[in-house]
Every structure is written in structure tokens, then in C-alpha cells.
C-alpha positions in Angstrom: 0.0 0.0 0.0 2.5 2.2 1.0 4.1 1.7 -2.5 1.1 2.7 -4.2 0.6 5.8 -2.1 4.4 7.2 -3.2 3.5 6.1 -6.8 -0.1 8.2 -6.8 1.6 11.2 -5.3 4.4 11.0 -7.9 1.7 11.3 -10.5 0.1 13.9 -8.8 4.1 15.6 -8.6 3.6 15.9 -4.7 7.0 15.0 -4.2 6.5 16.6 0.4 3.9 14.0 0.6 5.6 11.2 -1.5 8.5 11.8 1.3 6.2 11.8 4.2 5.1 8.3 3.4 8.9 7.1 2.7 9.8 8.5 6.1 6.9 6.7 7.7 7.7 3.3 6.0 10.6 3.3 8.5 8.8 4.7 11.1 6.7 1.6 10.9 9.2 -0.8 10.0 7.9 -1.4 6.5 10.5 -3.0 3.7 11.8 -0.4 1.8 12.8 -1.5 -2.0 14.5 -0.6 -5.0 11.2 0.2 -5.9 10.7 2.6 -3.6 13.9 4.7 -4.2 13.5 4.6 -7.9 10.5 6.8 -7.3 11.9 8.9 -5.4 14.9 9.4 -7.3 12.4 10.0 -10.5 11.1 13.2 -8.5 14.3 14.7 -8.8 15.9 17.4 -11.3 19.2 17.7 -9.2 21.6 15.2 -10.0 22.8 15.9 -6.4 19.2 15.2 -4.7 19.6 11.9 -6.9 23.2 11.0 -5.8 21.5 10.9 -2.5 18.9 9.1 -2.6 20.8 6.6 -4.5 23.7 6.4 -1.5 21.0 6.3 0.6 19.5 3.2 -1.2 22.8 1.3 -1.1 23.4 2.2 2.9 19.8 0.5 3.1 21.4 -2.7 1.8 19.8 -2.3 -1.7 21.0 -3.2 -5.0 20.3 -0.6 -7.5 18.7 -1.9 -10.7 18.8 -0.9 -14.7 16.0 1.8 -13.6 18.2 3.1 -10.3 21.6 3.1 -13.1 19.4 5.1 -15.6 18.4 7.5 -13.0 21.4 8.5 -12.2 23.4 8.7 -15.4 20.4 10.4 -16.3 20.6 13.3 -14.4 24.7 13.3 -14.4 24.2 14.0 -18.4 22.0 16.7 -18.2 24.0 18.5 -15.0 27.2 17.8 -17.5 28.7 16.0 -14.9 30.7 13.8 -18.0 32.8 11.6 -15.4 30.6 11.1 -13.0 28.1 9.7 -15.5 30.7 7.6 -17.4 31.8 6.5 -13.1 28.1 5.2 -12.8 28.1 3.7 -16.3 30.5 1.4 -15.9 29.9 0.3 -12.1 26.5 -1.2 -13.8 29.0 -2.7 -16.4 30.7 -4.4 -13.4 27.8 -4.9 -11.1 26.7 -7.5 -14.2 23.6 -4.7 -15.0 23.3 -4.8 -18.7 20.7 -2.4 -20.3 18.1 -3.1 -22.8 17.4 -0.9 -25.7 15.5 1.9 -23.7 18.2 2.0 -21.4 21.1 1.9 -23.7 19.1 5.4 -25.2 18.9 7.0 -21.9 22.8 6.3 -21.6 23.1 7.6 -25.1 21.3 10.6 -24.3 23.3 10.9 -21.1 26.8 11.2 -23.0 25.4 13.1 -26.3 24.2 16.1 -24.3 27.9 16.7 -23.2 28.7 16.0 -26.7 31.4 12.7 -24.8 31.4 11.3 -28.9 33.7 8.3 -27.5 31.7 7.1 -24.7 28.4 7.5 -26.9 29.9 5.4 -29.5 31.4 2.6 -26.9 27.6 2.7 -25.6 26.0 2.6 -29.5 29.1 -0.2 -30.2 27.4 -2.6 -26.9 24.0 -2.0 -28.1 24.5 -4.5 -30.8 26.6 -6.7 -28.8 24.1 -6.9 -26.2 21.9 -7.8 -29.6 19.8 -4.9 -29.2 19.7 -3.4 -32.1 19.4 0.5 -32.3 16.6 2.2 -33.6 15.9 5.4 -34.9 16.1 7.2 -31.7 19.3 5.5 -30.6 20.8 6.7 -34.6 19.1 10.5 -33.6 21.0 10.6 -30.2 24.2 9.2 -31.3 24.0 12.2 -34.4 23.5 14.8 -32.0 26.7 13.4 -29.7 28.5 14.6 -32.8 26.6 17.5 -33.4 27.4 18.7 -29.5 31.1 18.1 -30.0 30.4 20.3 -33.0 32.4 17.8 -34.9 30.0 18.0 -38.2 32.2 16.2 -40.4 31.8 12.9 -38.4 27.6 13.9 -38.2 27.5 13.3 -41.6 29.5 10.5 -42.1 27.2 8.9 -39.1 24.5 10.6 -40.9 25.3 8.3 -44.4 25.5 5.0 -42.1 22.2 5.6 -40.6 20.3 5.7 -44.2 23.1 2.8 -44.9 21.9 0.7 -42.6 18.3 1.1 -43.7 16.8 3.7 -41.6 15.0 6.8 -42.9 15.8 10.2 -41.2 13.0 11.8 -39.7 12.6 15.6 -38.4 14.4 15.3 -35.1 17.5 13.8 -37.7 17.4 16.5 -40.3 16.4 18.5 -37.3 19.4 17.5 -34.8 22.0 18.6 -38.6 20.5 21.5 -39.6 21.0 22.8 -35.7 24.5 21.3 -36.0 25.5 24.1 -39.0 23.5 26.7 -37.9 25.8 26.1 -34.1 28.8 26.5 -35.9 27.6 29.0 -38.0 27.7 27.4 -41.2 24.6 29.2 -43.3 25.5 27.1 -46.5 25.5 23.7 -45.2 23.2 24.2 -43.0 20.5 25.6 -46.1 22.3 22.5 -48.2 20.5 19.8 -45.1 16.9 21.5 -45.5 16.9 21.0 -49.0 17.8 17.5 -48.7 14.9 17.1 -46.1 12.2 19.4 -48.6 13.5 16.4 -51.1 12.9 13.4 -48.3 9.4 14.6 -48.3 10.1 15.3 -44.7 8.1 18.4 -43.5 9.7 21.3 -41.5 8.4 21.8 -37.7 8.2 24.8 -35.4 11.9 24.1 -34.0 13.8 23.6 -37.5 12.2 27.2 -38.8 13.3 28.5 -35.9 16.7 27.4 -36.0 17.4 28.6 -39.3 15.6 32.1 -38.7 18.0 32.4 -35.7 21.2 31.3 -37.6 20.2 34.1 -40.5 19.0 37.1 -37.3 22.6 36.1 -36.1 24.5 37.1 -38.8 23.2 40.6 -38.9 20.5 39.9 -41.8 17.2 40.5 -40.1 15.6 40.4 -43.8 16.1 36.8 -44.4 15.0 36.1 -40.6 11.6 37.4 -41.1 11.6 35.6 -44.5 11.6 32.4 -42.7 9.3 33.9 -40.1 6.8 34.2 -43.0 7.9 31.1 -43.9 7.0 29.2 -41.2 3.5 31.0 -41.6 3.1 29.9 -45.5 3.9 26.0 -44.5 0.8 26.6 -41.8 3.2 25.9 -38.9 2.2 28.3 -36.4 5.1 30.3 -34.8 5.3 29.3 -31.3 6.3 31.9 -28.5 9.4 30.9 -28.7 9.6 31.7 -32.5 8.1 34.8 -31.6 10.8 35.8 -29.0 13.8 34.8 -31.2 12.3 37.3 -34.0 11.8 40.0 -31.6 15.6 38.9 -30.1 16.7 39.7 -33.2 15.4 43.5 -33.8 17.6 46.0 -33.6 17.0 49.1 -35.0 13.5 50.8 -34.7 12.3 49.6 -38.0 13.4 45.9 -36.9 12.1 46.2 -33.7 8.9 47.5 -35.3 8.3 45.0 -38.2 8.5 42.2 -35.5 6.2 43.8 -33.4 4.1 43.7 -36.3 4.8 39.8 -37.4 4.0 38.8 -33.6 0.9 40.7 -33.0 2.4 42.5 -30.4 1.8 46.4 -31.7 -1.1 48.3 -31.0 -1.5 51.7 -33.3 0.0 53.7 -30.0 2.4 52.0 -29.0 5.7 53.7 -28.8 9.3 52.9 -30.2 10.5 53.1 -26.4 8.2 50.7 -25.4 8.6 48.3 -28.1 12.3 47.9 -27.6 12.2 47.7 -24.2 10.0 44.5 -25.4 12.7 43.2 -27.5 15.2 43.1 -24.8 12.9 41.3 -22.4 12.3 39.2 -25.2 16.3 38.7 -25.8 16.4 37.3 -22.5 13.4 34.8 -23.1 14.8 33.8 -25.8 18.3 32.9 -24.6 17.0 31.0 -21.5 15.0 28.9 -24.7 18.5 28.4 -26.0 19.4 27.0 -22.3 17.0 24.8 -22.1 17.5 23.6 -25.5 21.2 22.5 -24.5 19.8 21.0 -21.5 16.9 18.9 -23.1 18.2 18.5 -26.6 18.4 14.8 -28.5 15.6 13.5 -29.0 13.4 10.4 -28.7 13.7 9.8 -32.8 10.2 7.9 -32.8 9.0 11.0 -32.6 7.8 13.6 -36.0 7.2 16.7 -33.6 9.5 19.2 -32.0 13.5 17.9 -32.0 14.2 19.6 -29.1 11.5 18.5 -27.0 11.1 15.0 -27.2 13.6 13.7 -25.2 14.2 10.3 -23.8 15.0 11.9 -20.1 14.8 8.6 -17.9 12.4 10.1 -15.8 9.7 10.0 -18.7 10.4 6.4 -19.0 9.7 6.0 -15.5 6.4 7.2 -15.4 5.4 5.0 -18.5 6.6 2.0 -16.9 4.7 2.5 -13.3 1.7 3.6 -15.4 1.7 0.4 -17.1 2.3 -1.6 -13.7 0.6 -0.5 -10.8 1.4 -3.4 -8.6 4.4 -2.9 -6.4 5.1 -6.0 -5.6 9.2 -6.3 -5.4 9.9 -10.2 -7.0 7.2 -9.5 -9.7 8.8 -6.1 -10.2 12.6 -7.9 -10.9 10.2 -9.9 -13.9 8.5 -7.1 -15.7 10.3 -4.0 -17.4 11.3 -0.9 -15.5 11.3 2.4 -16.9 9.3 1.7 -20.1 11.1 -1.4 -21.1 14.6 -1.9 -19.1 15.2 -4.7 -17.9 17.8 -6.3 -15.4 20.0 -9.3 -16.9 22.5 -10.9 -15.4 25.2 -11.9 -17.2 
């Protein structure tokens, strides 16, 4: 019962009350399991909060599982703690934990965000020893481990092998590329990529618009910027807010600051220059916290058609699939059935 209690209040995201009942399992000298710390550990956004809980689950006498591994690596890669995540990696590699395919994806993820190429290709290399082969996702996250190391020469080559080895690119792909030039400034290449993808049949999305009106606003020509702003109109994609911040980012003069304004639906016939570019500033800001988060969410579940940078394969995510699929707590069936949508524990 008390399982179930931490789980409903981790759906609700009442993390004080999920703790409450974890405190009074001990007060009442009910069993705590890997189970238990797993959901705890999925509450959290620090990776130090997690380190914790996880020491705290080994003190206990617990072994951690593929789920309790994930967790962790998990919220190492997106803190950019590089070696402490590779550390945890390979204690599961000696404690005889070897991930399944969702797992091997969350350690992908884990090591692309910091753009650690090596480590993401030693962790792409066991996925097929382990015989689980890598989908389109695992392909996606691998490209953008290149694409953070801004190494784009070795993006496309791992670019060629993915369609070599039979898969099709999708958005986040052509997505995760076309972010890759426009990063290191590259306005030909990075044009070259959404060509290819008009040519795919693959349609543009909210994110890839937005990336290439950013890369031209960067480089001083607001013209082409708004081009692409009306572009993103013509395809029927509506500009998001964040599309509508980068624009107004991008204003600098009156008659910038103005026109975007105007594009956003922001001016009203007496609204003042002042005003408006005091807009654009706050705006700036908005839109560089975007860029952020971006880093911190990037790479991308690549099952996924919508938004590149928001689909992520963030282990916590998994979690929450899993429980929702299994709402019995019970600890020996739990070591039978899938954790965290589909890892599993094998001993080897």
C-alpha cells in the first residue's frame, strides 16, 4: 500500500507527501525496496538530490537496478557531470547490470548532451553486442553526440551509415543537422540539409524554422530572418512563443524592432518605439533562456515527427510509462517485468 501511495503522489508531482510516506515506512518498519527509491529518485531534477537518494539506497542494503543506473546517469548528463556519469556507467557494467534498448538510449542521451562522442559510440558499439539493435532514436541521439562536440564532419558521415543501414531520417534527424551548422555558423550547409529534407518529403516543424531564422538574425540579416518567419506561416506551422521571441531577439533598429512587433501581434496603433524595444530586450532574455534549455533537453526520442528539441528520452519520462503500465508494487514481480518503459535487469 505504501508503495502505491508514493506512486499516486508521484503522478500527482507531490514530491512533500511522496516523502512523508517514505519516512513513515521506517517509522513503521515497513521494507523499503529498489522500488521505492526509484521513485523517489524520478522526482528529482538535481543530479545531487539523486546521488543521495541513491547512496542512501545502497546504505539501506539495496542493490540498485537498470531503472536506479538510468536515473542517475540520467541526471549526471544533463548536470554535464561527464565523469561522474561515465563512473556510474561502468559500475552497472561491473555490477553485471546490462541495459536493454531503452536504457542503452537514456545512456546515449546521457553522454550526447555533453557531446562525450567516445563514450556514446562505446555505448552505441554494446548495443549491438548486447543484440539490441538500435533504432531510430538510438541513430538521432548518437547524431547529435557529434553535433554537440560540433564535430559535423563525423555527423554526416554517421548521418550516411544511418540511411546505410536502412533507416530513414525523420525531423528530429534532419532536425538534430540542420541545428549542427547553424551552431557552428555554417549558413551554406546548413540551407544545403533542409533542402535534402524538402527532397525526403520530410516536412519542416516549429523548432527547425526557428533554427534557421536564428542562424540568418545572427549574422546581422534580419531580412532573411523574417523571410523564414513568413515562412513558417506559409507552411501553416504556427510560430510558437518561442519563435516569436527569437524574432523580436533579433530587432535591432527601430524599423526591426517594429516589423517584429508587427509579425508577432504585439503592436497596437500607439504603442511607442521606447516601449517596443524595451519589449525586445525582455524578449532577448526569453529567448536565450530557450536556447538553455535547448542544451539541457536537446536529443531527442527519434520515434518522434514533432518538435527535435522536446522529445527527449530523459529517464524520468520512461519512468512514469513504466509505473503507469504496472501498478502493482510487488518487489519479486517487479525484478520480472520491465522498468522504466522497457529496461530490464540481466545478469550476465
Amino acid at each position: 500500500m505504501f508503495h502505491m501511495m508514493i506512486y499516486l503522489y508521484r503522478m500527482a508531482g507531490n514530491y512533500a507527501k511522496a516523502r512523508k510516506i517514505f519516512a513513515l515506512m521506517a517509522e513503521r518498519g515497513v521494507p523499503q525496496s529498489t522500488v521505492t527509491y526509484n521513485s523517489l529518485m524520478s522526482f528529482e531534477t538535481n543530479y545531487k538530490e539523486v546521488s543521495d537518494i541513491y547512496d542512501q539506497m545502497q546504505r539501506s542494503g539495496l542493490w540498485p537496478d537498470v531503472v536506479s543506473y538510468a536515473l542517475l546517469i540520467n541526471a549526471y548528463g544533463k548536470a554535464r557531470r561527464e565523469e561522474e556519469a561515465l563512473a556510474v556507467f561502468e559500475s552497472m557494467l561491473d555490477a553485471h547490470v546490462r541495459p536493454t534498448q531503452k536504457a542503452y538510449n537514456i545512456l546515449l542521451d546521457a553522454f550526447a548532451i555533453s557531446g562525450m562522442v567516445e563514450q556514446a559510440r562505446t555505448v552505441f558499439r554494446s548495443m549491438r553486442r548486447d543484440r539490441c539493435t538500435p533504432d531510430l532514436c538510438a541513430y538521432s541521439t548518437m547524431l547529435s553526440a557529434y553535433v554537440n562536440a560540433s564535430d559535423l564532419e563525423g555527423a554526416e558521415k554517421f548521418f550516411t551509415r544511418l540511411k546505410r543501414d536502412g533507416l530513414e531520417p525523420n525531423v528530429v534527424t534532419y532536425g538534430t543537422l540542420i541545428k549542427g551548422y547553424a551552431k557552428v555558423n555554417n549558413l551554406e550547409k546548413m540551407m544545403e540539409v533542409y533542402e535534402r529534407m524538402q527532397l525526403s518529403g520530410v516536412k519542416a516543424n516549429q523548432t527547425i524554422f526557428t533554427t534557421i531564422m536564428d542562424a540568418y538574425g545572427k549574422n546581422k540579416d534580419f531580412g532573411s530572418a523574417v523571410v523564414w518567419y513568413r515562412e513558417m506561416e506559409n507552411c501553416r506551422v504556427p510560430p510558437d512563443q518561442k519563435a516569436k521571441n527569437v524574432l523580436m531577439s533579433l530587432a535591432k533598429t527601430a524599423d526591426e524592432i517594429k516589423e517584429a512587433h508587427q509579425l508577432v501581434g504585439h503592436l497596437s496603433n500607439d504603442s511607442g518605439v521606447s516601449n517596443l524595444r524595451g519589449a525586445s530586450i525582455s524578449a532577448a532574455a526569453v529567448a536565450d533562456d530557450d536556447d538553455d534549455n535547448d542544451e539541457e533537453e536537446e536529443e531527442e526520442d527519434g520515434d518522434s515527427d514533432e518538435d527535435f528539441d522536446d522529445e527527449g528520452t530523459g529517464a524520468e519520462n520512461f519512468y512514469i510509462q513504466q509505473q503507469d503500465e504496472h501498478a502493482d508494487f510487488d518487489e519479486d514481480e517487479y525484478q520480472k517485468r520491465e522498468g522504466l518503459q522497457g529496461l530490464d535487469i540481466v545478469t550476465l
